[in-house]
C-alpha positions in Angstrom: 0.0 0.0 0.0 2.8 2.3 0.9 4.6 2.1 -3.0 0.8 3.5 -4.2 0.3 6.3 -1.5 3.2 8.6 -3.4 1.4 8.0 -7.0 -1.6 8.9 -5.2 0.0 12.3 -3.7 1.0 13.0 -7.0 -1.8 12.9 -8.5 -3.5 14.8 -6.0 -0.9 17.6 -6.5 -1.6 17.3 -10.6 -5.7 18.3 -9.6 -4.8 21.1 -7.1 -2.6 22.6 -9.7 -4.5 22.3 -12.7 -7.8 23.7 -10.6 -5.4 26.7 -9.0 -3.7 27.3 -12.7 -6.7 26.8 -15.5 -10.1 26.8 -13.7 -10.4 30.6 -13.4 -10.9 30.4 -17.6 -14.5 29.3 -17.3 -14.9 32.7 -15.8 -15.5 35.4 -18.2 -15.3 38.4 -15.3 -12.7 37.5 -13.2 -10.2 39.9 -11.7 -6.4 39.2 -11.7 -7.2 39.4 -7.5 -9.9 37.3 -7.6 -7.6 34.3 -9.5 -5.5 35.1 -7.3 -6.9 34.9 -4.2 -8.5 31.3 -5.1 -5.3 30.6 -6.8 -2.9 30.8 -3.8 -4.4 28.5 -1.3 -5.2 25.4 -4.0 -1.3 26.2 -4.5 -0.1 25.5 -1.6 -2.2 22.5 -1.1 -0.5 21.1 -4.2 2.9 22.2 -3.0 2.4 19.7 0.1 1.3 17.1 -1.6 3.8 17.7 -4.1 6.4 17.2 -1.8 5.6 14.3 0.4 4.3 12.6 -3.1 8.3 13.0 -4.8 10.0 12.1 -1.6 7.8 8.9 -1.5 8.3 8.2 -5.0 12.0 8.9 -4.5 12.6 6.8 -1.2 10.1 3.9 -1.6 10.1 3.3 -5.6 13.5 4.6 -6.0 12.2 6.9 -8.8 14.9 9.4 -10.1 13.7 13.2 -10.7 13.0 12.8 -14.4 10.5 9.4 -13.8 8.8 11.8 -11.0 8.3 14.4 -13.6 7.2 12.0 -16.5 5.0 10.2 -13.9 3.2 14.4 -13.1 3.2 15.1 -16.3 1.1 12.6 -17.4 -1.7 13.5 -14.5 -1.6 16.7 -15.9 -2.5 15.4 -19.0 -5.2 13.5 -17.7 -6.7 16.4 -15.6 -6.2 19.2 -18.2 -8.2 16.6 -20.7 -11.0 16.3 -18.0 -10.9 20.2 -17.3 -11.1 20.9 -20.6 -14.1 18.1 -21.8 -15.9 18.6 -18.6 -15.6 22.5 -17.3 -14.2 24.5 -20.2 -15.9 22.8 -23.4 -12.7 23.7 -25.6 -12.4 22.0 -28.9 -9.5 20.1 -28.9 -7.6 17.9 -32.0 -7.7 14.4 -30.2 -5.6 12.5 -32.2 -2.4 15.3 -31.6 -4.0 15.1 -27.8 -3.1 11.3 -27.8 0.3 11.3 -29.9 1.6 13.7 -27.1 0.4 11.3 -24.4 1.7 8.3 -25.6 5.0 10.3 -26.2 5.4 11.2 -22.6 4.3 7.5 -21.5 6.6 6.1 -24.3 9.6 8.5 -22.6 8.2 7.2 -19.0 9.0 3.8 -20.2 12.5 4.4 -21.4 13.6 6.3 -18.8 12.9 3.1 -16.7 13.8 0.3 -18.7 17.2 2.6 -19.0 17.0 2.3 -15.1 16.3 -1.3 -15.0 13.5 -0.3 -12.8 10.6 -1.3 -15.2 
């Protein structure tokens, strides 16, 4: 259980920070304070998370920096798909949405297999 809590703080990071960083879009009349102000605190609840998530990841998978940041990278992806289907109804080209994921999964991959950890 302990190997999953870190993916799970990272992930949980990923949503703070793609609510603190794009969610103030769906807002037509929103002052740079007002982001800001709801901004800030979502922030700092993904900086803790954050934190404990890479040390976990670090100590108990024995995941280097750039597998940590592969690993975020593609929760953000995730997150920004389901802000942007969900909340902010963009158009998006799917197929060059899928390509880029599977290229940061792809490099996730290699990185490890490089590792020997995979």
């Amino acid at each position: 259980m302990n190997k999953f809590i870190s993916i799970l703080f990272i992930y949980i990071a990923t949503v703070f920070y793609v609510l603190a960083s794009y969610y103030h879009l769906s807002f037509k009349d929103w002052t740079f304070w007002k982001a800001f102000c709801v901004a800030v605190p979502l922030v700092i609840i993904e900086y803790c998370f954050s934190l404990r998530g890479n040390y976990y990841a670090n100590t108990i998978l024995k995941l280097n920096a750039l597998q940590i940041l592969l690993i975020t990278l593609i929760f953000y992806f995730i997150n920004l798909w389901i802000l942007n289907f969900v909340i902010l109804k963009n158009d998006v080209v799917l197929w060059k949405e899928v390509v880029a994921f599977v290229c940061i999964v792809f490099a996730f991959f290699i990185s490890g297999i490089m590792d020997n950890k995979i």
